[in-house]
N, C-alpha and C positions, 0 to 999 in steps of 0.2 A: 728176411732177405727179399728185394725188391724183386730180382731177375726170378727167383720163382714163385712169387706173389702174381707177376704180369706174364708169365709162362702159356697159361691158358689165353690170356687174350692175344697172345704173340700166334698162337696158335689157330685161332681163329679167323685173325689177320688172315695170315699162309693160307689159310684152304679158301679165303673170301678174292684174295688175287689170285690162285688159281684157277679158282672156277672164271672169275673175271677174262683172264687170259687164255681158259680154251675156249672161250664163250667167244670174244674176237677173233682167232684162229680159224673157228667153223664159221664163221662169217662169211673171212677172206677166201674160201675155195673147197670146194669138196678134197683135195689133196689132207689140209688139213687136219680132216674130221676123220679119217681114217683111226681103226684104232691100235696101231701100233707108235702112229705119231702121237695120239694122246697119251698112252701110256710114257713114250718115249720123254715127251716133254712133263710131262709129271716128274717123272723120275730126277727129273735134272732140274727143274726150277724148288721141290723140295731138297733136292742135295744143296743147293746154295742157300735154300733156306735153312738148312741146318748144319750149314757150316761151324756158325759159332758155338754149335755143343762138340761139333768134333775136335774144333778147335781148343776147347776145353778142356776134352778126355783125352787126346790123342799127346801123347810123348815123345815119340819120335821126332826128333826135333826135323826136320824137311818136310815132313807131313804136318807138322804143327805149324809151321811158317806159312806155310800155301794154306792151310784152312782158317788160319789168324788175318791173314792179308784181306784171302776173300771175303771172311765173315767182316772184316773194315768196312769193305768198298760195299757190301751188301747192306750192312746198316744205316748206310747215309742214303743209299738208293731206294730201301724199302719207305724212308720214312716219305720220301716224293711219289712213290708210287703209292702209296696209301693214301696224300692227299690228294694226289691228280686223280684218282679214280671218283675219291668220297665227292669232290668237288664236282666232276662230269655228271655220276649220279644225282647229284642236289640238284644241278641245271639241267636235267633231263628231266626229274621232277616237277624241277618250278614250270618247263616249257608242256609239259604233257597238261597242265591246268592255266594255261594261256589262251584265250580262243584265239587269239589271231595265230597261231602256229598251226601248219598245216600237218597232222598226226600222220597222216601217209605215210609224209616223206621223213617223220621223224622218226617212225617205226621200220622205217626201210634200211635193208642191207646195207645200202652204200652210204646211206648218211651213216651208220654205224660203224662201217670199217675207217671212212675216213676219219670220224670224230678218234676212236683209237687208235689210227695212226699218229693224227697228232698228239694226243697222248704221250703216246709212246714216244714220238719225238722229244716232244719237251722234256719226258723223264732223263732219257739217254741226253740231251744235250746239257742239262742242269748237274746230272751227276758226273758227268764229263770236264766241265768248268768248275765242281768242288773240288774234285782230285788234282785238278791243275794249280787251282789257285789259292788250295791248301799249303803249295811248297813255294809259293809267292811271296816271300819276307819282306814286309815293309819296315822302314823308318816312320815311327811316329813322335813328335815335336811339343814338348811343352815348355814354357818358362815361368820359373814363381820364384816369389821376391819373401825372404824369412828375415821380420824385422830385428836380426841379432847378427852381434858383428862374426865374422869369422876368418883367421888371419891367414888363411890360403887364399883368399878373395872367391871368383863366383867358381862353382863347382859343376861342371860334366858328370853326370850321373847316368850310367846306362842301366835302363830296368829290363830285366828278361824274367820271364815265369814260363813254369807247364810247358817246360822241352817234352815230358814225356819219351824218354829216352826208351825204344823198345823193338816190338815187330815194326809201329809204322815211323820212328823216325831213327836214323839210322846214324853211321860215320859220315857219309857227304853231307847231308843235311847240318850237321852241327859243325865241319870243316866251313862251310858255306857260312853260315850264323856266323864265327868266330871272326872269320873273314870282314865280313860286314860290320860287326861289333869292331874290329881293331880300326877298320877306317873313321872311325868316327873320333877318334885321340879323346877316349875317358879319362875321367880325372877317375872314376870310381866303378867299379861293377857288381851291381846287386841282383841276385839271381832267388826270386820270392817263390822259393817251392815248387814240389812236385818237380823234379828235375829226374827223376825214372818213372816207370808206367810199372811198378808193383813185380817186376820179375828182372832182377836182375841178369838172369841168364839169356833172355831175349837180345839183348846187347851184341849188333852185329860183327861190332871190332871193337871191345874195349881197351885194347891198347891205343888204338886212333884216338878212339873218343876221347883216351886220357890227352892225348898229347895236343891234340884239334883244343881243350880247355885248359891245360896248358899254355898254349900260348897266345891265350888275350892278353891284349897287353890292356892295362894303366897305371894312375901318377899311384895311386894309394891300394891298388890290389883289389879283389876278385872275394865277395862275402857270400853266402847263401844261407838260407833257412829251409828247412824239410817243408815240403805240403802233404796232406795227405794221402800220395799214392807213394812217395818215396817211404815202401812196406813192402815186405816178402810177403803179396798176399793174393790166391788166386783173384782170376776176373769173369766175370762170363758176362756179355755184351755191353762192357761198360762197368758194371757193378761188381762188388768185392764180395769174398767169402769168406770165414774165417771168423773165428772167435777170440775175445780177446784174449784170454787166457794160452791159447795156443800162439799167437801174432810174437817172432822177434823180428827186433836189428836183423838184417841182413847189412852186417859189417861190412861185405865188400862194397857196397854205394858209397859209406863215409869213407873207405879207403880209396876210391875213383878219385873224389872230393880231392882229399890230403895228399893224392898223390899228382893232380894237376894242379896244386897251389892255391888252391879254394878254402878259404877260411869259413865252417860252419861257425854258425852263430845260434845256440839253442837255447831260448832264454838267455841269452848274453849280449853284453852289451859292451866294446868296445871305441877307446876312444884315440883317434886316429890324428898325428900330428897336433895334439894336445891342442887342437880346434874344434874337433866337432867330432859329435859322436853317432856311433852306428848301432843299432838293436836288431837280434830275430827274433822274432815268438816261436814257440813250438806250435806247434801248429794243433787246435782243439779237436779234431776227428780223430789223429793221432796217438795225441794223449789219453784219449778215452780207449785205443787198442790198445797200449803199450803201458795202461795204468801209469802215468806220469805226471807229474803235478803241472800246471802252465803260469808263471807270473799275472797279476794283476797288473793293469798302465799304473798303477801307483804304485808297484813293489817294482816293476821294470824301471821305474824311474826314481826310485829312491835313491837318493845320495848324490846325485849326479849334477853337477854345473847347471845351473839350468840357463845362465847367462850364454852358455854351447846352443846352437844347433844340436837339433835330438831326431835323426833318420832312422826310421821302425821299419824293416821287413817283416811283412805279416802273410803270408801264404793267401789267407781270405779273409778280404774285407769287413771286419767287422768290427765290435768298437770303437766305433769312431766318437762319438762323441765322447766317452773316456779316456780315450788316448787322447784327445784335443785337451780335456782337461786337466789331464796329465803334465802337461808339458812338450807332450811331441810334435813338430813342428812338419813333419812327411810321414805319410804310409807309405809305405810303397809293396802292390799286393798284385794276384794274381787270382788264379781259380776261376773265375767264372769265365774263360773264354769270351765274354762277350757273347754269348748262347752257340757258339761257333756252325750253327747251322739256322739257317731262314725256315719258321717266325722265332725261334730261340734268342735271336737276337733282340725282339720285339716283346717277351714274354719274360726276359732275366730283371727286368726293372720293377718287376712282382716280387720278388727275393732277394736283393740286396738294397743297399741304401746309397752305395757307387757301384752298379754293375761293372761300369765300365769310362775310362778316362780321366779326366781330373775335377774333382771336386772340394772346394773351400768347407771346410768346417769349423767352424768357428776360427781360430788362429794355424788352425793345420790345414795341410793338404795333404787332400788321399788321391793317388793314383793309382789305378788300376788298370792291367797291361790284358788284353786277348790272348797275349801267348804264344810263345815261338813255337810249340809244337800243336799236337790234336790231340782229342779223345775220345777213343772210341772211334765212330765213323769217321774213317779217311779221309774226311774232304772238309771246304768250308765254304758256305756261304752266303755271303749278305753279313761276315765279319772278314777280316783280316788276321793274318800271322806276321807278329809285331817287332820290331826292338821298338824299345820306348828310350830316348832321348831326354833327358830333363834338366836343363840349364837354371843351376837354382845362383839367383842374384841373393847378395847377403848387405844388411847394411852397412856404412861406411864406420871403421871405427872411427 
């Protein structure tokens, strides 16, 4: 298990920005340095830091909401706070073995409170603009041309991935999405996975949520694929627990699904107005909890027209050059967020092969969408929260 493999250095962190932070405190004023304020603020910057275990252990659900929420907004803050300190220390490094820098003044109180005031600024304005612009839903626009006829002519396809349905995205949030998705008049709606965040009870109004997905409208209906957190399985800061042996179905997801008109696709493959056809894979994190077997792009596509259009909803990106030589003419996937937080964004093109957007392989394309909702840390930034648009031209019979 990762989250307690990284447990001790999580911990080291906490007491390394602690000390950092009454270390600027006593800077700014004898007031400060008092020691009921130190203890005082001890107390309270590890309570937040250890939100996400209470959050964990606590059951009560109103005490688990409030310590889910904060352990969110504190994940994505920590990781800024961690690099704006490590960063200041390197350049206070580099500038102490400068001679042209005057050591005075760089050892002085007030070059130091100001240096961590701004700091501090930047941390609080940057995790300020995650959370903002975390619920900031964009349109994003592709167009690809698949050289095989198809007798609907060109097709509207809206891709959505990793709503993450849970503590941080809620009923207005997916009212909103829906919204947005029905103004665009799809011919199709493909929803690649991960469409809960692993605890179905988290769900602030699933009777809303059912009826907000419900009523997307399009010409040919509303498909989805599982990704791997649509699982009944704890989480503690991001990461799951749970063995496979013990892992079921939490039935009620597929019946959210069934009962807002949502067609799972699990390993199946579907064909739509005897023109073109639609696949989901099971998604392979999944299958490995839930011991289930997953299709090969040659067993997915056994039998099948191949003179059709062949659209593969795959949770994450991967085989692609198999599926290309399969026969499949669109991935259409999700999962990696697009590293959903700055340098993750910069750092995800280390581990997949399309992190993110559209990519030609061979005779297919793979698209891969950032994702209408979050994970883990509340915020985003330096990616976007997407619907994906994809206007697929078809040739002429």
């Amino acid at each position: 298990m990762i989250a307690v493999l990284l447990s001790p250095l999580y911990i080291l962190v906490t007491l390394y920005l602690l000390r950092w932070n009454l270390w600027w405190f006593s800077a700014c004023g004898a007031f400060f340095r008092r020691k009921w304020f130190r203890i005082f603020y001890s107390v309270f910057f590890l309570l937040i830091s250890l939100s996400l275990i209470f959050a964990f252990f606590i059951r009560e659900p109103s005490l688990k909401w409030f310590f889910k929420h904060l352990s969110n907004y504190w994940l994505g803050t920590l990781l800024y706070i961690t690099l704006a300190v490590v960063v200041s220390d390197l350049i206070r490094i580099l500038l102490l073995h400068c001679d042209r820098v005057n050591k005075i003044k760089l050892h002085s109180r007030k070059t130091f409170v100001i240096s961590g005031g701004i700091v501090i600024a930047v941390i609080l304005s940057l995790s300020a603009y995650g959370i903002i612009h975390a619920r900031d839903l964009k349109i994003t626009q592709y167009d690809v041309t698949i050289g095989k006829a198809c007798k609907t002519g060109d097709l509207k396809v809206v891709l959505i991935a990793d709503l993450h349905m849970g503590y941080s995205i809620g009923r207005r949030y997916i009212e909103h999405m829906a919204e947005r998705i029905n103004a665009l008049e799809p011919d199709l709606i493909c929803i690649a996975g991960d469409i809960f965040d692993n605890d179905y009870d988290a769900l602030d109004d699933p009777a809303a949520i059912t009826a907000a997905l419900k009523g997307l409208k399009s010409t040919y209906g509303t498909y989805a694929c599982w990704g791997n957190h649509d699982i009944d399985e704890k989480i503690l800061a991001g990461f799951t627990f749970g063995s496979g042996n013990a892992l079921t179905d939490d039935m009620r997801m597929a019946g959210l699904l069934e009962d807002a008109g949502i067609t799972l696709l699990n390993d199946e493959t579907v064909c739509i107005e005897d023109a073109f056809y639609l696949a989901g894979r099971r998604d392979p994190d999944r299958v490995k909890k839930l011991e289930h077997t997953r299709k090969t792009p040659r067993e997915l596509t056994l039998g099948l027209d191949p003179s059709k259009p062949l659209l593969v909803m795959d949770h994450q990106p991967k085989e692609l050059d198999e599926l290309a030589a399969a026969g499949v003419d669109a991935q259409l996937s999700g999962h990696t967020h697009n590293g959903q937080l700055f340098p993750g964004n910069l750092l995800i093109h280390l581990f997949w092969e399309n992190p993110y957007g559209l990519e030609k392989r061979g005779g297919m394309y793979s698209v891969v969408t950032s994702g209408v909702g979050i994970w883990g840390p509340d915020m985003r930034i330096g990616t976007d929260s997407e619907i994906v648009e994809i206007t697929v031209h078809f040739a002429k019979q």
